[in-house]
C-alpha positions in Angstrom: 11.1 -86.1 53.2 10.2 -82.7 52.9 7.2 -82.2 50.1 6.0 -79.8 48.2 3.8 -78.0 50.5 7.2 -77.9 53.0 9.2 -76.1 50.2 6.5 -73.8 49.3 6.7 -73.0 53.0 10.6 -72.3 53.0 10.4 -70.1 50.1 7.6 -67.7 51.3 9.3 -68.0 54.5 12.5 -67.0 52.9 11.0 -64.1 50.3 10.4 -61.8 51.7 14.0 -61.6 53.5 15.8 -62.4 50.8 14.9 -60.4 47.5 16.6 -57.4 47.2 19.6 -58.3 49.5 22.9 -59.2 47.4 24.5 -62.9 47.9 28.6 -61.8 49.4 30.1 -64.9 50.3 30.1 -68.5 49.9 31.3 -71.1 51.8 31.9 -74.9 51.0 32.3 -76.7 54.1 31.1 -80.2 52.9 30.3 -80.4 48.8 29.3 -84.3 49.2 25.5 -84.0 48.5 23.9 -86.4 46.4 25.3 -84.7 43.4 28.9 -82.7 44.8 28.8 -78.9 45.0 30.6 -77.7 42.6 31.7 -74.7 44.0 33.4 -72.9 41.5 29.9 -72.5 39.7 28.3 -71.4 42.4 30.4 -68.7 43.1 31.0 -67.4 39.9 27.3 -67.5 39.0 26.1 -66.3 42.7 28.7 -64.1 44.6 27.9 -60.1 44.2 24.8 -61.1 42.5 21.0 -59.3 44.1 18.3 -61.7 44.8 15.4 -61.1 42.1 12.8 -63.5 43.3 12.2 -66.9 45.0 10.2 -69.9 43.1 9.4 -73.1 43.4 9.2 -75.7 41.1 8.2 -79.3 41.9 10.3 -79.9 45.1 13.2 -77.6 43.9 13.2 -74.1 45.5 14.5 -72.1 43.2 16.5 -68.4 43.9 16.7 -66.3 40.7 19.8 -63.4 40.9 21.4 -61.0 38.9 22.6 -61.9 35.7 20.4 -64.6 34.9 21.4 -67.3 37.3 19.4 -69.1 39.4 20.4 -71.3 42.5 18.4 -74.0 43.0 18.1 -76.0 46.0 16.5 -79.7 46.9 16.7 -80.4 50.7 16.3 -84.5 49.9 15.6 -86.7 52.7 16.6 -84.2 55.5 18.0 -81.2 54.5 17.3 -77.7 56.2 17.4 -74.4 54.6 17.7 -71.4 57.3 18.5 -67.3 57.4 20.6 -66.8 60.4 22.7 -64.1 61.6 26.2 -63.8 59.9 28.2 -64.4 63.4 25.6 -67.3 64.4 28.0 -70.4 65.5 28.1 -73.2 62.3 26.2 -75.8 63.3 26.6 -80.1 62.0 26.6 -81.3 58.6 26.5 -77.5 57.3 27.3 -78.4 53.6 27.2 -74.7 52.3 26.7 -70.9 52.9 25.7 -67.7 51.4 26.7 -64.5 53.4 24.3 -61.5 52.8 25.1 -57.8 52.5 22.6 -57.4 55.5 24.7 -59.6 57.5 23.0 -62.8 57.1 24.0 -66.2 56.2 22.0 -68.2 54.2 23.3 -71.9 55.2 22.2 -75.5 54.0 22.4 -78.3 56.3 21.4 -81.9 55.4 22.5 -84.9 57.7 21.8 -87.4 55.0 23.2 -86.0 51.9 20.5 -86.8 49.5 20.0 -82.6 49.1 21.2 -81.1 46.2 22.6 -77.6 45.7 23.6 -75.9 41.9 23.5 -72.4 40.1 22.3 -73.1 36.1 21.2 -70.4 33.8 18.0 -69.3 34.7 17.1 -69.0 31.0 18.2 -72.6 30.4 16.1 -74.1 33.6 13.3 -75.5 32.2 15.5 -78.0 29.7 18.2 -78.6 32.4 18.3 -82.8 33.3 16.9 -82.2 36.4 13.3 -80.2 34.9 12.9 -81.6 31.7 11.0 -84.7 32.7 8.8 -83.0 35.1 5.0 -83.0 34.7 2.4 -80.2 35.9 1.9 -78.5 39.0 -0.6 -79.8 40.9 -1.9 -76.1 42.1 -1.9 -74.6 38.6 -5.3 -73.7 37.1 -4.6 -75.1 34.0 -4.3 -78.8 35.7 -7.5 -80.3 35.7 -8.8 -84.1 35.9 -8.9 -84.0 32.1 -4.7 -84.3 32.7 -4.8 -87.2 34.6 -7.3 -88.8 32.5 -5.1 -88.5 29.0 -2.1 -89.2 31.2 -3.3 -92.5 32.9 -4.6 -93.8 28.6 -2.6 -97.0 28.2 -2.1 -97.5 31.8 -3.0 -100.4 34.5 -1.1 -99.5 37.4 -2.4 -98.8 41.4 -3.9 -95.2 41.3 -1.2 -94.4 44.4 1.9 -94.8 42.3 0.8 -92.8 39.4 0.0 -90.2 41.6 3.0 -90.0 42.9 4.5 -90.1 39.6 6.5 -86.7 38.9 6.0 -87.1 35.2 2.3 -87.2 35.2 2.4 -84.2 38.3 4.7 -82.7 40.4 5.5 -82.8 44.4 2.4 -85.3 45.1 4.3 -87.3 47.9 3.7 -90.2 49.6 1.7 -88.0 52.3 -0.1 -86.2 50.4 -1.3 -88.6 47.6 -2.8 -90.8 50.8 -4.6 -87.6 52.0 -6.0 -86.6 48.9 -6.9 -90.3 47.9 -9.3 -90.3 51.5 -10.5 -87.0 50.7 -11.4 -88.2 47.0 -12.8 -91.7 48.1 -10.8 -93.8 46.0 -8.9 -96.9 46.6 -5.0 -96.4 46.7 -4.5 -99.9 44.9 -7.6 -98.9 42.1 -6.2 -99.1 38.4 -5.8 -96.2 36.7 -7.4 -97.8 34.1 -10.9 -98.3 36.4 -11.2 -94.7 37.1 -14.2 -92.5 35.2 -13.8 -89.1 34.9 -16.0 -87.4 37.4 -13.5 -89.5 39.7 -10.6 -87.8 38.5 -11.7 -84.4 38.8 -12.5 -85.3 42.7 -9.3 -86.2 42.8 -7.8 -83.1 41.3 -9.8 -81.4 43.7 -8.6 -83.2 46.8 -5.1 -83.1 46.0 -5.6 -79.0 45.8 -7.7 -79.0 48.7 -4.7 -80.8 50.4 -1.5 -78.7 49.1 -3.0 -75.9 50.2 -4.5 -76.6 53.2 -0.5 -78.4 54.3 0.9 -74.9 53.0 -1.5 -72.4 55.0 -0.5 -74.7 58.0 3.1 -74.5 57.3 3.7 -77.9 56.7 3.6 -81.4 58.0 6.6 -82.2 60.7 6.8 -85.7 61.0 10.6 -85.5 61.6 12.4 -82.8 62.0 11.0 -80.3 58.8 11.5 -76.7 59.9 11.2 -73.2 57.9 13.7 -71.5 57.1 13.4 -70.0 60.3 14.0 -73.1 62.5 9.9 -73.2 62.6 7.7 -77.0 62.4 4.5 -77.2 60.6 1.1 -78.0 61.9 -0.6 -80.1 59.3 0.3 -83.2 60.6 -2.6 -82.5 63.5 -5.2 -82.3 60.3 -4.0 -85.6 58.8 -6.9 -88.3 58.4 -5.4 -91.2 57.1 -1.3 -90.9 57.3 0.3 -92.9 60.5 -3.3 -93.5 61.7 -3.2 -96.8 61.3 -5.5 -98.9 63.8 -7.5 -95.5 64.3 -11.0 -94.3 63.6 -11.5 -93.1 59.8 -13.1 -89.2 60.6 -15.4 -89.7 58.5 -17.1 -93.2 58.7 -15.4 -94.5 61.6 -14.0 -97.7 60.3 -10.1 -98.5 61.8 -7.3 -96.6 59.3 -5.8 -99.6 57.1 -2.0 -99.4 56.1 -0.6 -101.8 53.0 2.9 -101.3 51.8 3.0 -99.8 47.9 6.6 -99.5 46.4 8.3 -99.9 49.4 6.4 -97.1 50.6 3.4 -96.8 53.6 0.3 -96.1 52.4 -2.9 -95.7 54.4 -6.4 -95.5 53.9 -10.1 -96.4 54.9 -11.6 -99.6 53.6 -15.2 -98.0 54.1 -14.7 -95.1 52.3 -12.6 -95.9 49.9 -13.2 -97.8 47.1 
């Protein structure tokens, strides 16, 4: 699934293309994502409408037009978001497109379905169902260890779930929150409720160090995650713990450990982490 280092990668991939060139067309071909397109809303609140700028918020990639709309995009379990040339041949399980004044199409492919793909008032995002419930972002200055610390009060459960948790902080995935765990030195099935302070601003720390270090790289292509120009990421060569399982920690050597958390692999070192 992509993350939220993998979107930040499509929309700085996409920016630059994008803002300034004016959304012409759109084109339905499949509306059964995990919510259906409606496209009637999307057209109305899209077509002849100029790109502004490109955001991000959690895992939703967010395109701000004209007229104060906003598209907003989630590519679920294996969606792809890709600028291609206007004429370029439609391709599988394209749900949507956007043609460009510049000749472009912007198109949305997802195999699975789970993506989703609506146009809201960009002045009535942040209380919209789908942003409402959200937490911080992880790569904001203001979040600090202090957050997690007030936000884990009253808590008991494994340190790996509320992590991952996108009302305590955003787009810390199941990748990620095993990366930044290693880097942090704390066991992934630790209680929230056993963890001092110090050990939560470590962690804040790791899971920045992490973000950014999967962004710079372009992401992490386990599957088949490209940019939006058809591009894989490289982080997955710096991963120290994730699918290692059975091989040397980095750092102390010890063989990579993987338990099952919420249906969910997780990975880590038993001598480092604690």
């Amino acid at each position: 699934m992509p993350e939220l280092p993998e979107v930040e990668v499509v929309r700085r991939s996409l920016e630059p293309r994008l803002v300034g060139d004016t959304f012409r067309s759109l084109t339905v071909r499949d509306p059964r994502l995990r919510e259906p397109v409606d496209r009637a809303n999307l057209e109305r609140r899209l077509v002849e409408r100029e790109v502004l700028r490109l955001r991000r918020r959690a895992k939703y990639l967010l395109v701000d037009v004209a007229g104060d709309s906003t598209l907003v995009i989630h590519l679920g379990m294996s969606g792809r978001l890709t600028l291609v040339a206007g004429e370029a041949p439609v391709e599988p399980h394209e749900h949507l497109a956007l043609g460009l004044a510049s000749g472009g199409r912007l198109r949305l492919r997802d195999p699975r379905r789970f993506g989703l793909a609506f146009a809201v008032a960009t002045g009535a995002l942040a209380g919209d169902r789908h942003f409402a419930h959200l937490g911080p972002e992880p790569l904001d200055a203001a979040f600090d260890g202090g957050a997690l610390a007030r936000a884990a009060r009253g808590r008991r459960g494994p340190v790996k779930s509320f992590l991952m948790d996108g009302r305590v902080v955003v787009g810390v995935g199941n990748i990620y929150a095993s990366e930044a765990l290693h880097r942090a030195g704390i066991h992934p099935r630790r209680s929230v409720a056993r963890i001092a302070a110090r050990r939560w601003d470590l962690l804040v720390e790791a899971c920045r160090e992490v973000l950014s270090e999967a962004i710079e790289r372009g992401g992490t292509t386990l599957n088949d995650f490209t940019n939006a120009d058809g591009e894989g990421g490289w982080f997955q060569v710096s991963l120290r713990v994730y699918d290692r399982e059975g091989r040397p920690c980095p750092r102390c050597g010890r063989a990579i450990l993987r338990i099952v958390q919420s249906n969910r692999s997780t990975y880590y070192c038993g001598g480092c982490q604690r």
